[in-house]
C-alpha positions in Angstrom: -7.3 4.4 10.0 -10.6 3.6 11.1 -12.6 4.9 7.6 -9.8 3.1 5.4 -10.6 -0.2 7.4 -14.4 0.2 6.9 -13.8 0.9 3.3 -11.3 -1.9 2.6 -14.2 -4.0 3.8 -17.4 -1.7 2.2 -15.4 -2.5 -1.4 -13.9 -5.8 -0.5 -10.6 -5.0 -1.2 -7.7 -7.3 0.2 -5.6 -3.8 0.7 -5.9 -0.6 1.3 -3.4 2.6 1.1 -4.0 5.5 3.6 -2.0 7.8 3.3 -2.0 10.0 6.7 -2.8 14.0 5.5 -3.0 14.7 9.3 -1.8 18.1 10.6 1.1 16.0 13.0 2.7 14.0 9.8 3.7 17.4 7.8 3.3 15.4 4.2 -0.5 17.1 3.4 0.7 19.2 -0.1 4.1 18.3 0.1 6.1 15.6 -2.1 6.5 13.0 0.3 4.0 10.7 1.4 3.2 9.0 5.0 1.1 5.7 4.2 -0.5 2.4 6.1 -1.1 -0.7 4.2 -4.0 -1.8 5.6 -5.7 -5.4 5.0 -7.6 -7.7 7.0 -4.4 -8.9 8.9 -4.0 -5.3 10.1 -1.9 -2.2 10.0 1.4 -1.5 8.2 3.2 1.0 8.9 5.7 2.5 5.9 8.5 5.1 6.4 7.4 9.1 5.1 8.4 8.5 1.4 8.2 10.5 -2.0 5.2 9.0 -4.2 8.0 7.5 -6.2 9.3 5.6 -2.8 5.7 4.5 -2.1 5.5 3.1 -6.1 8.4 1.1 -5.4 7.1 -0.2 -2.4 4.1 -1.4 -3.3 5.0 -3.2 -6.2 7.8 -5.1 -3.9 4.7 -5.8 -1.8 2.4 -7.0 -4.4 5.3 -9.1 -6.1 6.4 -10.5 -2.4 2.8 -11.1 -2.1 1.9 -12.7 -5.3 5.6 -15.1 -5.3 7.2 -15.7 -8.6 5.3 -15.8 -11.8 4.9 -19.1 -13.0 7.2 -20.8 -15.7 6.3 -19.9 -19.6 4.8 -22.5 -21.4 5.9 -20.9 -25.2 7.9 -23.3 -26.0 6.0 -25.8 -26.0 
């Protein structure tokens, strides 16, 4: 976690995905994924998910993050 923290900050990224390839979480080569959200608030922990699962998950994050998208002005 420590190299994903210095590179969140190195490219000035609000986030950053690790996704743990250790020998311990089993995922390295296989088709689920074990990943930390980290930003400058800390560590988040997600559940060992397929890639799919991790998708989903971020884009609920982002949109969470991000609120609702403001009102369309068309018709005016």
């Amino acid at each position: 976690m420590r190299l994903a923290e210095a590179k969140r900050r190195r490219k000035g990224c609000d986030w950053i995905l690790a996704n743990d390839v250790s020998p311990g979480s089993g995922t390295f080569g296989g088709a689920d994924n074990t990943v930390h959200l980290i930003g400058a608030d800390g560590t988040e922990a997600w559940p060992r998910q397929s890639k799919q699962g991790v998708a989903e998950t971020l884009a609920r994050r982002i949109a969470e993050t991000l609120g609702p998208a403001p009102a369309s002005s068309a018709a005016e």
